[in-house]
KOLBA-357116 format. One record per residue (C-alpha): x, y, z; residue in one letter; residue number from 1. Coordinates in Angstrom, 2 decimals, padded with zeros to 5 digits. Each point is the difference from the previous one (the first is absolute). Layout:
% residues N
+---------+---------+---------+------+-------+
!    east !   north !      up ! miza ! pator !
+---------+---------+---------+------+-------+
!       X !       Y !       Z !    A !   NUM !
...
+---------+---------+---------+------+-------+
//
This chain:
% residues 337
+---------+---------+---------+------+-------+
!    east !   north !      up ! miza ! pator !
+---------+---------+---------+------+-------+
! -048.34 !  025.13 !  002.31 !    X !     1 !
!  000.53 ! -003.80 ! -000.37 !    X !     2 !
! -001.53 ! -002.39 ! -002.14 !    X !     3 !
!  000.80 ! -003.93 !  000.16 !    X !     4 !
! -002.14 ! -002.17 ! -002.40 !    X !     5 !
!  001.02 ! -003.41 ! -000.67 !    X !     6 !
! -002.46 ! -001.41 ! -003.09 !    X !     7 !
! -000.60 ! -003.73 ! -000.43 !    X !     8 !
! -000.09 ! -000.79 ! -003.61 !    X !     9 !
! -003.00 ! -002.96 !  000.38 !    X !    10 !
!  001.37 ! -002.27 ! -002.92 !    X !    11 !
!  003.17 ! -000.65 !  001.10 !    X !    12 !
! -000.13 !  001.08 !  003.46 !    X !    13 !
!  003.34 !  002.15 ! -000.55 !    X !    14 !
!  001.16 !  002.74 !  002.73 !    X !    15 !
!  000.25 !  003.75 ! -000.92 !    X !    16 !
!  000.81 !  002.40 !  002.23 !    X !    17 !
! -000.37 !  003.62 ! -000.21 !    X !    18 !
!  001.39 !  002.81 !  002.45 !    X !    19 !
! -000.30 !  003.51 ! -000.37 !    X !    20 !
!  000.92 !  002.85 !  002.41 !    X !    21 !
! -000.50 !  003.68 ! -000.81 !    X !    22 !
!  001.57 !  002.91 !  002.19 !    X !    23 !
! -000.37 !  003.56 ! -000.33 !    X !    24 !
!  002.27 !  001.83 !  002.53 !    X !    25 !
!  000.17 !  003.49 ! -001.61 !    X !    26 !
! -002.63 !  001.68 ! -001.74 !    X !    27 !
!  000.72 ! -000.81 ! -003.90 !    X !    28 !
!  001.48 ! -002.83 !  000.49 !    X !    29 !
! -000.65 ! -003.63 ! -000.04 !    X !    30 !
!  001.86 ! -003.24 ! -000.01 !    X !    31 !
! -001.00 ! -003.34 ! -000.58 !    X !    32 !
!  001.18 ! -003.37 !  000.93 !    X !    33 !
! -001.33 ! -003.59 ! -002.13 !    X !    34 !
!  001.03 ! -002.90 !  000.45 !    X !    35 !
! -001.39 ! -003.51 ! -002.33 !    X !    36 !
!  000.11 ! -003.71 !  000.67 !    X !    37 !
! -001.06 ! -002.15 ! -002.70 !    X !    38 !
!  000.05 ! -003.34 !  000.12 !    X !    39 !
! -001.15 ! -002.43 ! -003.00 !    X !    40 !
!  000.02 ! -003.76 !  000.26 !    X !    41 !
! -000.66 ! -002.62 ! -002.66 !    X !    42 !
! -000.52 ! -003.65 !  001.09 !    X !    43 !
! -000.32 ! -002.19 ! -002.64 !    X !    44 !
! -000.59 ! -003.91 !  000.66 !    X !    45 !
! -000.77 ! -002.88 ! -002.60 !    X !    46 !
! -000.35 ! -003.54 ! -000.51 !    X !    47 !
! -000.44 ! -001.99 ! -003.41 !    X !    48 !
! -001.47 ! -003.18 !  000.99 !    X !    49 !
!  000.68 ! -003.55 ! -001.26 !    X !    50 !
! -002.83 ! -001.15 ! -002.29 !    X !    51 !
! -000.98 ! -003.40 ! -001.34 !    X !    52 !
! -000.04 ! -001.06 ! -003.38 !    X !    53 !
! -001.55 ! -003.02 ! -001.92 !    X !    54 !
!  002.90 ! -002.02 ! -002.41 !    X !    55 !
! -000.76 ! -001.13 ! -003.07 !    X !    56 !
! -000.06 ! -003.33 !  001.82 !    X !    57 !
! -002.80 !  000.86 !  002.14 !    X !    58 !
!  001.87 !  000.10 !  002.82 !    X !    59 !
!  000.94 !  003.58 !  002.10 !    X !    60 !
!  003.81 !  001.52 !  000.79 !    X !    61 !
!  000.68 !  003.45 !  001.08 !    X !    62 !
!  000.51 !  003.13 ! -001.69 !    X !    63 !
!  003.70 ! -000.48 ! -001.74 !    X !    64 !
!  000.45 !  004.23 !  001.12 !    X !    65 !
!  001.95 !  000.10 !  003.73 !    X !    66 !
! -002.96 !  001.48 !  001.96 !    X !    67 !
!  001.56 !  003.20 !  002.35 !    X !    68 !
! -000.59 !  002.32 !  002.85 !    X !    69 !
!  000.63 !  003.49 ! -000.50 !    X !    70 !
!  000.33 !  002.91 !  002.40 !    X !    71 !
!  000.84 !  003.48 ! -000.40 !    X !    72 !
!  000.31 !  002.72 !  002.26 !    X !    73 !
!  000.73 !  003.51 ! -000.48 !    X !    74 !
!  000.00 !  003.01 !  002.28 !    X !    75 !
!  001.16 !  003.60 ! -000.93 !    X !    76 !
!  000.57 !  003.12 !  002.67 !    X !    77 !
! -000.55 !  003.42 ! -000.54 !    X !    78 !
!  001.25 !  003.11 !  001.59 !    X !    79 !
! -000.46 !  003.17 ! -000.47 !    X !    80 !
!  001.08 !  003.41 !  002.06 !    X !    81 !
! -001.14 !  003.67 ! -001.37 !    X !    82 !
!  000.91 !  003.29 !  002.00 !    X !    83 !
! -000.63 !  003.27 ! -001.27 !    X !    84 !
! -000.83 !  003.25 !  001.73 !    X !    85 !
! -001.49 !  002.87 ! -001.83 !    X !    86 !
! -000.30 !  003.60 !  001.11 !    X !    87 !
! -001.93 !  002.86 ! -001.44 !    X !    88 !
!  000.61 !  003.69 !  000.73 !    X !    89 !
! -001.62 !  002.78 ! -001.74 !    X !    90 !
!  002.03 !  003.93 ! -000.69 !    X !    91 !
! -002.83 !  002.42 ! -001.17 !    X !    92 !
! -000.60 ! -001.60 ! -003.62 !    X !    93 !
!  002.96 ! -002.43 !  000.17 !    X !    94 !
! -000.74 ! -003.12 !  001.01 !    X !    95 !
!  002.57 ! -003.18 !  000.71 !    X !    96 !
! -000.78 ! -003.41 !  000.47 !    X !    97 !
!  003.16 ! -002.13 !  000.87 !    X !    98 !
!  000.07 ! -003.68 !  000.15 !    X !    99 !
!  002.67 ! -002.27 !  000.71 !    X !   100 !
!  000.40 ! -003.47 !  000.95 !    X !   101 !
!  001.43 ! -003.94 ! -000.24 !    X !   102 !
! -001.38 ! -003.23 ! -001.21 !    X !   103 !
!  001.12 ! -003.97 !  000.19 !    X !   104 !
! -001.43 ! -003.15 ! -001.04 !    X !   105 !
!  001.06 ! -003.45 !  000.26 !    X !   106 !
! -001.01 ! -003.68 ! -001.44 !    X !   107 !
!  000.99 ! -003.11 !  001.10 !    X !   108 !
! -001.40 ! -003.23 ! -001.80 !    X !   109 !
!  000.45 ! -003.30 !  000.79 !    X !   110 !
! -000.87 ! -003.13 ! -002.23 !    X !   111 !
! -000.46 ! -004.16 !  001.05 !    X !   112 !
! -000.81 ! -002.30 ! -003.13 !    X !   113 !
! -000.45 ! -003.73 !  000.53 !    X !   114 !
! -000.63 ! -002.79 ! -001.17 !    X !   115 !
! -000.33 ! -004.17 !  001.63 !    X !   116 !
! -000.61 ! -002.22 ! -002.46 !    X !   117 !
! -001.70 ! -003.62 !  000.22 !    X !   118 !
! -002.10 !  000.34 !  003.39 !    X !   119 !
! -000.22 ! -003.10 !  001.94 !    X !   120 !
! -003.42 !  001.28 !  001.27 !    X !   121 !
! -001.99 !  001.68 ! -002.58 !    X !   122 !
! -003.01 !  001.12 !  002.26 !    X !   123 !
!  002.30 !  001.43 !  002.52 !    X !   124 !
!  003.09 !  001.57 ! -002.39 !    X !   125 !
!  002.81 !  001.66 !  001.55 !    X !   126 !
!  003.13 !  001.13 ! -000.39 !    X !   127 !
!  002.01 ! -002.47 !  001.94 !    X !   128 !
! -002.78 ! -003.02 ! -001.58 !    X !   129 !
!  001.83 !  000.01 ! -002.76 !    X !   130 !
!  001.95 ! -003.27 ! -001.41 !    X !   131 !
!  001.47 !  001.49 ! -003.29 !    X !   132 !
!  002.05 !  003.44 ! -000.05 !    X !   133 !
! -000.30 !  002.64 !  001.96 !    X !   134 !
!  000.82 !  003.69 ! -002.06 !    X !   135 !
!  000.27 !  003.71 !  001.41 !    X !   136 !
!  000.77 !  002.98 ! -000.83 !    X !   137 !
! -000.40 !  003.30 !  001.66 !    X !   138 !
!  001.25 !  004.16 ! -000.73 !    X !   139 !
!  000.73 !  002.71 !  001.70 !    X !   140 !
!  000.01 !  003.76 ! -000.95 !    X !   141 !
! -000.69 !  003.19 !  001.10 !    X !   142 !
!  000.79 !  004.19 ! -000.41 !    X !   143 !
!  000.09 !  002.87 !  001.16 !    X !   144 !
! -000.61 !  003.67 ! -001.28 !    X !   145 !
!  001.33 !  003.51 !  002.08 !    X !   146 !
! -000.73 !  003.50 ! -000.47 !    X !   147 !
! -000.45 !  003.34 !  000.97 !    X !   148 !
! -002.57 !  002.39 ! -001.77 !    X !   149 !
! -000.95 !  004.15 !  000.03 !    X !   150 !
! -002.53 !  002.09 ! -001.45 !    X !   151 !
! -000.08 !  003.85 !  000.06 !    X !   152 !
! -003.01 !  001.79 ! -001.35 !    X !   153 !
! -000.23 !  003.57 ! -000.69 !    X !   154 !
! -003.11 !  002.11 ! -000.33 !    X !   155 !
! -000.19 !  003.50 ! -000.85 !    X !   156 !
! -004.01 !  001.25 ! -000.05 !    X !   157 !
! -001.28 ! -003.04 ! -001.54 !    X !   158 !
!  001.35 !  001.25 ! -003.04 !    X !   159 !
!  003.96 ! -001.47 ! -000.20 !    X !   160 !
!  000.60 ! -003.40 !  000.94 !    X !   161 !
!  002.92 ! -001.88 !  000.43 !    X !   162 !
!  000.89 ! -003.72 !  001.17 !    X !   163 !
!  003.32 ! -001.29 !  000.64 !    X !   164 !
!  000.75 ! -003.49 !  000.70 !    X !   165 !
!  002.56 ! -002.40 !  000.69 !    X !   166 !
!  000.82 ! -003.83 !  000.75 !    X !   167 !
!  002.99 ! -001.87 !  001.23 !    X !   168 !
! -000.79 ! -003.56 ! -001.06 !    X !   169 !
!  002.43 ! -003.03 !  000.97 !    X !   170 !
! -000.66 ! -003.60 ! -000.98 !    X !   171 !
!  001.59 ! -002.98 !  001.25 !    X !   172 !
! -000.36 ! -001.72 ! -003.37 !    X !   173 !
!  002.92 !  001.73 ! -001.64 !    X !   174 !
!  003.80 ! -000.08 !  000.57 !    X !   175 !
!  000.81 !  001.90 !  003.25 !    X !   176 !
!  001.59 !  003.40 ! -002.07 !    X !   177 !
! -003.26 !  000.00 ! -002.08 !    X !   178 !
! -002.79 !  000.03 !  002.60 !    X !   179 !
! -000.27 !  003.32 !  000.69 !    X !   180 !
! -001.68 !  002.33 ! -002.66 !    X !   181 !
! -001.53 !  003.49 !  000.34 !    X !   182 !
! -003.13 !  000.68 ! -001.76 !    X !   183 !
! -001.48 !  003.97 ! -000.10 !    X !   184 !
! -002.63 !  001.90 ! -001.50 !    X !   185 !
! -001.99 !  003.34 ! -000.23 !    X !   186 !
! -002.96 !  001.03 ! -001.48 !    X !   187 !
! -001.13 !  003.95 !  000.02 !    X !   188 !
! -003.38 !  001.23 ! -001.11 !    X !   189 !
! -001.26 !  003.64 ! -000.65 !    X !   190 !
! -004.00 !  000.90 !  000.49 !    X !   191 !
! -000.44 !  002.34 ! -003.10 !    X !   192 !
! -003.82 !  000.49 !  000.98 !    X !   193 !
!  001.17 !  001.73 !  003.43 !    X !   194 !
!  002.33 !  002.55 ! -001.39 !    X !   195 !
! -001.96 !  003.62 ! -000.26 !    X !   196 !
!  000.93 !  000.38 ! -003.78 !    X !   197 !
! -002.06 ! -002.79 ! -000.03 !    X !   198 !
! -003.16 !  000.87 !  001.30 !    X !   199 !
! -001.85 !  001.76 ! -003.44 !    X !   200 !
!  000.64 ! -003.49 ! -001.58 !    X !   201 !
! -002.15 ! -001.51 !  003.23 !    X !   202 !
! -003.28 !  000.56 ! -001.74 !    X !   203 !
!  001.36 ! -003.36 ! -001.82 !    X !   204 !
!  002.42 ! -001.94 !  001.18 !    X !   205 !
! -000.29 ! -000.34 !  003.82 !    X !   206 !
!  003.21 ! -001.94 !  000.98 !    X !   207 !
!  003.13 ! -000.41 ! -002.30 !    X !   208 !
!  003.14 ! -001.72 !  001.09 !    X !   209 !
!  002.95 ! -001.17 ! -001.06 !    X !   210 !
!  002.74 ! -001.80 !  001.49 !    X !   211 !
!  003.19 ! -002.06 ! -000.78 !    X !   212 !
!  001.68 ! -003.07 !  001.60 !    X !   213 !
!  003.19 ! -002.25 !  000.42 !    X !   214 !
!  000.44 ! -002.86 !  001.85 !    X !   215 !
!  002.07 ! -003.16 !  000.19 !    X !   216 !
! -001.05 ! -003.45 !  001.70 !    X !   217 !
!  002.04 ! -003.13 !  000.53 !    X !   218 !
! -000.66 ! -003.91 ! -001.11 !    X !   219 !
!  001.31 ! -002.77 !  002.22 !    X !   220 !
! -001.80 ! -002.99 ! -001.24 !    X !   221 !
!  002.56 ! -000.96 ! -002.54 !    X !   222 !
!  000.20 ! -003.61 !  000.44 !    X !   223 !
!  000.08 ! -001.98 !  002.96 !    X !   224 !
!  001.02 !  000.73 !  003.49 !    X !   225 !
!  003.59 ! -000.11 ! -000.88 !    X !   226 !
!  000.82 !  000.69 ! -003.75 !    X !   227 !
!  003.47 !  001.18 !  000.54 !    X !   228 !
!  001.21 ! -003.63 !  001.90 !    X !   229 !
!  000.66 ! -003.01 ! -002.15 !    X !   230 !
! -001.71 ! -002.94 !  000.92 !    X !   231 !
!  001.06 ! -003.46 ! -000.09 !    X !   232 !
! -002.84 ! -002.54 ! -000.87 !    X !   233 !
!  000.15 ! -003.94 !  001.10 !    X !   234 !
! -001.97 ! -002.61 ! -002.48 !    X !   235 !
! -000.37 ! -002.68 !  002.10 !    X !   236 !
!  000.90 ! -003.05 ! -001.56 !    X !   237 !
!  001.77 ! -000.44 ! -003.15 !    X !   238 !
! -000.06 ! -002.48 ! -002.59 !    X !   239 !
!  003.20 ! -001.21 !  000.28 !    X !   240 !
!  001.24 ! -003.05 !  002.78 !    X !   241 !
!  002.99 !  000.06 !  002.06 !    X !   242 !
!  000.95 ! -002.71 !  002.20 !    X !   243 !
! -002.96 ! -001.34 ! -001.24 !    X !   244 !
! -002.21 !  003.15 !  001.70 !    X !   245 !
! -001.54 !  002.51 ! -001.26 !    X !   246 !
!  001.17 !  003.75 !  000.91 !    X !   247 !
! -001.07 !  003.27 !  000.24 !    X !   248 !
!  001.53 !  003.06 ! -001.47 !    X !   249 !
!  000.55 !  003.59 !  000.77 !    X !   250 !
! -000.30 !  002.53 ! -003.27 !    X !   251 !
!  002.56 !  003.48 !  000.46 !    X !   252 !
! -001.91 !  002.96 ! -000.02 !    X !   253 !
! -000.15 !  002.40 ! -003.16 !    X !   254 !
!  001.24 !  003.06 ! -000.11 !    X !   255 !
! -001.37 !  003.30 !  001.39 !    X !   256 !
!  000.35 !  003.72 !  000.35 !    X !   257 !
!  002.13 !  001.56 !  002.70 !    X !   258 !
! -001.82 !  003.32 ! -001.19 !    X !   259 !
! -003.79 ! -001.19 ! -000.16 !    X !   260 !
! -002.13 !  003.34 !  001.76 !    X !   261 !
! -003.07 !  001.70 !  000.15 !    X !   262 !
! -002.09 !  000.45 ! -003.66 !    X !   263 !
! -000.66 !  003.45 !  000.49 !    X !   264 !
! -003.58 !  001.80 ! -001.76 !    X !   265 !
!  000.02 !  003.63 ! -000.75 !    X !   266 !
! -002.31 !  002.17 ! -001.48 !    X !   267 !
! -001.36 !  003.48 ! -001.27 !    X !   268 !
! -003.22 !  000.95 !  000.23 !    X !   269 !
! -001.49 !  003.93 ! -001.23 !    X !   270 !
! -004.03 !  000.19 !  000.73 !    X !   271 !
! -003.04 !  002.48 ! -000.39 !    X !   272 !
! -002.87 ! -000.29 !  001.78 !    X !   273 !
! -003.17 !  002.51 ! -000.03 !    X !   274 !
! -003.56 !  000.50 !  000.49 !    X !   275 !
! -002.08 !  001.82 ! -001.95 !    X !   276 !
! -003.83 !  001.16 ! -000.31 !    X !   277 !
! -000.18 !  000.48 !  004.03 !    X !   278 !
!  001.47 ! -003.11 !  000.25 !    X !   279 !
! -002.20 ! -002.54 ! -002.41 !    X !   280 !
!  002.60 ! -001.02 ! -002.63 !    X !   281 !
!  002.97 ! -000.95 !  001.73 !    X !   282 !
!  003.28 ! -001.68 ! -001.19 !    X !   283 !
!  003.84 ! -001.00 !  000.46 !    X !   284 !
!  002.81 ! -000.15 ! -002.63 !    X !   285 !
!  003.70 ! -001.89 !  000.74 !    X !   286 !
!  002.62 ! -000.88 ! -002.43 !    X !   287 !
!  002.75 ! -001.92 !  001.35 !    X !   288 !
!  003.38 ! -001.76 ! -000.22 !    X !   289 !
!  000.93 ! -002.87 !  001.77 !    X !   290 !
!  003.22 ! -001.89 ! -000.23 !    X !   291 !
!  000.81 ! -003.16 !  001.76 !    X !   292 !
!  004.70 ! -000.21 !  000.40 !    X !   293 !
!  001.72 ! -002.63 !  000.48 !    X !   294 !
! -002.67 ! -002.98 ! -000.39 !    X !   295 !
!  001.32 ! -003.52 !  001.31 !    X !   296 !
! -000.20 ! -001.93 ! -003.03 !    X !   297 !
!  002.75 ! -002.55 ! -001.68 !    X !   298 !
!  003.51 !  001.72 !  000.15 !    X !   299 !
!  002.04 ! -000.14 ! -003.20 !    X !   300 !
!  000.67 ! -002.83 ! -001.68 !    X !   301 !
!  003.29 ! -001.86 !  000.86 !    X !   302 !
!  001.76 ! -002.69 ! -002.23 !    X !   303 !
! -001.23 ! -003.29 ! -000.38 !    X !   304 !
!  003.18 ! -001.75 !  001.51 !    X !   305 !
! -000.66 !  001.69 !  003.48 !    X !   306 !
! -002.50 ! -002.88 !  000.36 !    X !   307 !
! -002.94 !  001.99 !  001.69 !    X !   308 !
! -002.40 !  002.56 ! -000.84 !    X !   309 !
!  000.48 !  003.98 !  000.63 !    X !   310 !
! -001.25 !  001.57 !  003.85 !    X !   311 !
! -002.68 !  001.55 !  000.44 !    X !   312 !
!  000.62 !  004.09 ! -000.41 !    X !   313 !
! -000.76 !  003.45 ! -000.28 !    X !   314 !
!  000.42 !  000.36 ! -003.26 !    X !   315 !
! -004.10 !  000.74 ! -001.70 !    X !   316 !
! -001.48 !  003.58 !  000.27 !    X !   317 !
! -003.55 !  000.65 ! -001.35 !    X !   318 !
! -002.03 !  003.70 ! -000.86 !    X !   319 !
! -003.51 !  000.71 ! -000.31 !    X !   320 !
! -001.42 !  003.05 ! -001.07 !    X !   321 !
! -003.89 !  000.20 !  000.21 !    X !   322 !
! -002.85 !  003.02 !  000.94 !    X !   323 !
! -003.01 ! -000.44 !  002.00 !    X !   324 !
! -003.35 !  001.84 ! -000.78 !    X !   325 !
! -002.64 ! -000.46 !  002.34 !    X !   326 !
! -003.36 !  002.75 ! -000.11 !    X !   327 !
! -003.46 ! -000.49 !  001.73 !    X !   328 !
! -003.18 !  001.83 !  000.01 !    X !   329 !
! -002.19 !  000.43 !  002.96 !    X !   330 !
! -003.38 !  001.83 !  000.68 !    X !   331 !
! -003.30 !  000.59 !  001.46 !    X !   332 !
! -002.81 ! -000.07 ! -001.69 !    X !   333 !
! -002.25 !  001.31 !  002.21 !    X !   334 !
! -000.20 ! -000.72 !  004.01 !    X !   335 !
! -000.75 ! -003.57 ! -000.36 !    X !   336 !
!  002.01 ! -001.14 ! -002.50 !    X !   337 !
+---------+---------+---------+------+-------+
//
């Protein structure tokens, strides 16, 4: 099976394309292939004007503000590649469910800013019309993220449950030792309500469960495209004359981390749910712990003679603790209702 859809966004007229392709050569299993293209482009043009104003006098002179042309362009590409095959096979009351797979994305973004000041011909402005100064800018960035992923769930008569998962996440926006991170986790449940002991209870309570959970996910965004590569700024022109010109002047770059990685979120989770009353009052309990390591924030602080600020680090952690109670009732009155 193949499916090839390419959507036309009707604002900005920006191309996305979408290709899936599903095989199934053994009985249980199944792999998939997707592929994304997403292209977004901003085009941004402007022009002031030159306007007329009356003197004191009586007389008329023109606006004392340079008038200017301004265009700005920006285009950004998007890929994206996912493929995973899963397989299913089933041993009496054991049954497996095995996924595995691998996933990459890329950006690329481009940036033009400028600006053409004093237009010789105001009703027909352009860029190369100008008679004063010309100014542009542009950018360019981009980034990538790798990884392979698994799951392996285990069933045992509906009644034990367990999921195991992992991720093997690399980022091209840290240093190239600390791109790499592995993230797992595993939950397990147990279905109380399908256990024989159970069944005298059954005249009350017809589903209790309870299950537990750990997992771990990684955070890239952490501050630009490249946080861990000093940048050197230019300010154009500077106050000061030599040889009777003006000049421009490059800033060094500050300091930063060769150790900046991943921000890395774990947590613990322990629920309940049930139904009760042939199902009419129904609920969930979950009380959890979630800790955030090694949160990019300021690094330590570093004398005052060094000149500059401290890097950007991994040096915050944060914990929340919290419980969830959610319960609903629902019924029939009569046939109708």
């Amino acid at each position: 099976q193949i499916l090839l859809s390419n959507p036309v966004n009707n604002n900005n007229d920006n191309p996305r394309i979408f290709l899936k392709s599903i095989l199934k050569p053994l009985k249980g299993l199944e792999a998939v292939f997707e592929y994304t293209f997403d292209k977004n482009i901003y085009d941004y043009h402007w022009y002031t004007g030159q306007y007329d104003y009356t003197t004191i006098q009586g007389g008329s002179s023109k606006s004392f503000v340079d008038d200017y042309l301004r265009k700005y362009k920006q285009h950004t590409n998007y890929n994206a590649i996912n493929v995973y095959a899963t397989y299913s096979k089933k041993f009496g009351d054991h049954n497996f469910k095995v996924m595995a797979g691998f996933n990459q994305e890329s950006s690329y973004q481009e940036t033009l800013d400028a600006y053409s000041y004093n237009q010789a011909v105001i009703d027909v402005p352009a860029m190369g019309s100008g008679t004063g100064t010309i100014k542009a800018t542009d950018s360019y960035s981009e980034y990538a993220v790798r990884g392979g992923f698994f799951r392996v769930n285990y069933n045992y008569q509906d009644k034990y449950l367990l999921e195991v998962n992992g991720r093997y996440d690399g980022s091209s926006k840290f240093p190239k030792d600390k791109r790499f991170v592995f993230f797992p986790s595993v939950s397990a449940a147990w279905r109380i309500s399908s256990e024989a002991f159970f069944e005298p209870a059954k005249k009350i309570v017809d589903e209790l469960k309870i299950r537990a959970s750990y997992g771990s996910l990684g955070n890239q965004s952490v501050g630009g495209d490249y946080p861990y590569i000093a940048t050197m700024g230019t300010n154009g022109e500077m106050g000061y004359l030599v040889d009777g010109k003006k000049i421009a002047s490059v800033s060094p770059g500050g300091i930063v981390s060769p150790y900046l990685t991943w921000e890395t979120v774990r947590q613990i989770d322990l629920g309940l749910d049930w139904a009760l009353l042939n199902s009419r009052l129904y609920g969930t309990f979950d009380w959890y712990m979630r800790k955030t390591l090694d949160m990019v924030t300021n690094g330590t602080p570093l004398p005052a003679v060094l000149g500059t600020g401290a890097p950007q680090a991994n040096t915050a952690d944060l914990k929340t603790t919290g419980w969830e109670l959610s319960m609903g009732w629902r019924d029939r009155v009569n046939k109708d209702f």
